[in-house]
N, C-alpha and C positions, 0 to 999 in steps of 0.2 A: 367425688374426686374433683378439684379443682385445676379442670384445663387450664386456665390463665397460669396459674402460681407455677405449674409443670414443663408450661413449654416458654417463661423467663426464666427460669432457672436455667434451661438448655442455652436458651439465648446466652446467656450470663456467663458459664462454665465455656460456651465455643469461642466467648474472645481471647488472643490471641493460639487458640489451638482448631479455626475451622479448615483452615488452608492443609493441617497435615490430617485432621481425618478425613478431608476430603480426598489426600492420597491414599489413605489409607481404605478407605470406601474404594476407591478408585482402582485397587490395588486388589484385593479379595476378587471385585468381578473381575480383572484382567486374568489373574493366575487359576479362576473357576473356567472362565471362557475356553483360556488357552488349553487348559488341561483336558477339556473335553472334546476339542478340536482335535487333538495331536493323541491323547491318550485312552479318551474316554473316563478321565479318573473324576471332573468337573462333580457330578453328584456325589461322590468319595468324600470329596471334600471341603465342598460346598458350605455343611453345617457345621464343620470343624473351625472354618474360617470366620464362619458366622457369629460362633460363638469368643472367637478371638477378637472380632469385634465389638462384641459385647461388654470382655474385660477392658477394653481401648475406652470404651464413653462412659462403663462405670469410673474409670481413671481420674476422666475429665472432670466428671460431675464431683466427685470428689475432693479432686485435690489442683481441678484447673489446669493440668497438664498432664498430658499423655507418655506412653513408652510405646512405641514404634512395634517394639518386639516380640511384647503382648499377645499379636498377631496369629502369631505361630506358637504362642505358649502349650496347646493341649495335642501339640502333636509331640510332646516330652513324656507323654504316659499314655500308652496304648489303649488300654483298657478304658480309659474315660473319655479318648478320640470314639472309640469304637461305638460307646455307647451317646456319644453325640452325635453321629453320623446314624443311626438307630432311630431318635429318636426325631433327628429332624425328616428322617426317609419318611416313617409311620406319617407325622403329622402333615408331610405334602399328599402323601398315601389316602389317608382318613379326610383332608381336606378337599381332591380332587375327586374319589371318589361322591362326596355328597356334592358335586357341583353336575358328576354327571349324571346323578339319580335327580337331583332340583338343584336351583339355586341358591335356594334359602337357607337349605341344610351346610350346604358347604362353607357359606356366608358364618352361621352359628359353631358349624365346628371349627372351622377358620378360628374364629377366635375364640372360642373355647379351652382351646391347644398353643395360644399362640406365645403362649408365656413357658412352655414348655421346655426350649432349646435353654432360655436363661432359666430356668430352675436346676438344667443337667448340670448346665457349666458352674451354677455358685456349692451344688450337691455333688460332687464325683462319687458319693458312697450310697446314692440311690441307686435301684433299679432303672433299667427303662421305662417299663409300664407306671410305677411309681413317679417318676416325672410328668408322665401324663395324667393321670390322676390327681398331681397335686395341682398343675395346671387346670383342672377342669375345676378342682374345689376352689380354687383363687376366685377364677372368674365366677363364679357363678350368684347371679346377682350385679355381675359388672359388664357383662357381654354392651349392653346396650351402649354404657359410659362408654365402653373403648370402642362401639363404632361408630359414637356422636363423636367421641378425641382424632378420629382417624379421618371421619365427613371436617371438622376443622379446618382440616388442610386444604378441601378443594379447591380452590381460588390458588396453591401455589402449584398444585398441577396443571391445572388448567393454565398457567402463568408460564409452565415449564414447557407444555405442547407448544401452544403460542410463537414459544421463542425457540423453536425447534430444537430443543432440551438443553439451550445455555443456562435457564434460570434454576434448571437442577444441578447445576456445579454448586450453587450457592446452598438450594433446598435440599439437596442430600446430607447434608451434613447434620443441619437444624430438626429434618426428621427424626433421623436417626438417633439423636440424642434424647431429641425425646418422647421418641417411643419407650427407651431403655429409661429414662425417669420415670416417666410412666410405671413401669414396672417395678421401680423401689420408690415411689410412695405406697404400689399395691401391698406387698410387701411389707412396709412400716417402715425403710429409710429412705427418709425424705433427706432432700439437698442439707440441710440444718445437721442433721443428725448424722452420727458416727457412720460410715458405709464400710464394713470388713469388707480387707480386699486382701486374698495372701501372699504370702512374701513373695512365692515364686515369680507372681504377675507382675510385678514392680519393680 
């Protein structure tokens, strides 16, 4: 996988759209937080929102501009909310569990699984378990790539502590974007190449 080419493309795709995924980032964790403050529902929805994110930067990567309202697109069909909230519970499930038997384990199924939430959202007609699965079959042979793509970044964290988390107004967005390339060159679509995206998202 070619780190450089993946995270200029991010760069590339966030000009003039970083300022609104960073509301839009900004936005997920406020109505997670809130929700779990006042209602308890934060974990409900957490991966629902996650994955609304998801459609928000394949948008970007695509087509260099966003739809706000994306957001909220998988809360229009129950059935595939439900199994995105499923599937993101399992994988924090399966990932804290091996952090409290070791560390290592948790680290490997960490990423293991981490491509999980985006394989439910681009598949509504898989199963749960079957998204786990497909995630494990993706990764596998690429675990190591995406913890060297993820070590990458420490110099903007450490850039974000530093500056008592102003410099993540900027770094949360350019993550994000390309974590989620990342994951459609794994894939086979790269920024070049056609990205299906369905009508409803758009």
């Amino acid at each position: 996988m070619d780190h450089y080419q993946i995270k200029e493309e991010a760069k590339i795709s966030l000009v003039g759209n970083r300022l609104m995924f960073l509301l839009a980032i900004l936005l997920v964790s406020a109505i997670t937080s809130a929700s779990s403050a006042m209602l308890g529902l934060g974990i409900l929805i957490a991966p629902i929102l996650s994955a609304g994110l998801y459609v928000v930067g394949k948008q970007i990567i695509q087509n260099k501009k966003m739809v706000f309202e994306s957001l909220f697109v998988f809360f229009k069909n129950i059935d595939h909310a439900v199994k995105l909230f499923a599937v993101g519970i399992l994988v924090s499930l399966i990932t804290s569990l091996g952090y409290i038997l070791f560390i290592i384990p948790g680290v490997i199924w960490g990423l293991q699984y981490s491509q999980a939430l985006f394989i439910m959202a681009d598949n509504p007609q898989l199963e749960i378990m079957e998204a786990l699965k497909k995630s494990k079959e993706l990764m596998n042979g690429k675990k190591a790539d995406l913890l060297l793509f993820y070590l990458s970044f420490i110099l903007h964290f450490i850039l974000g502590i530093i500056t008592f988390g102003l410099y993540f107004l900027y770094f949360l967005p350019y993550f994000s974007c390309a974590s989620i390339n990342y994951y459609l060159h794994l894939i086979g679509n790269k920024k070049g190449d056609k990205i299906i995206v369905d009508a409803e998202y758009v």
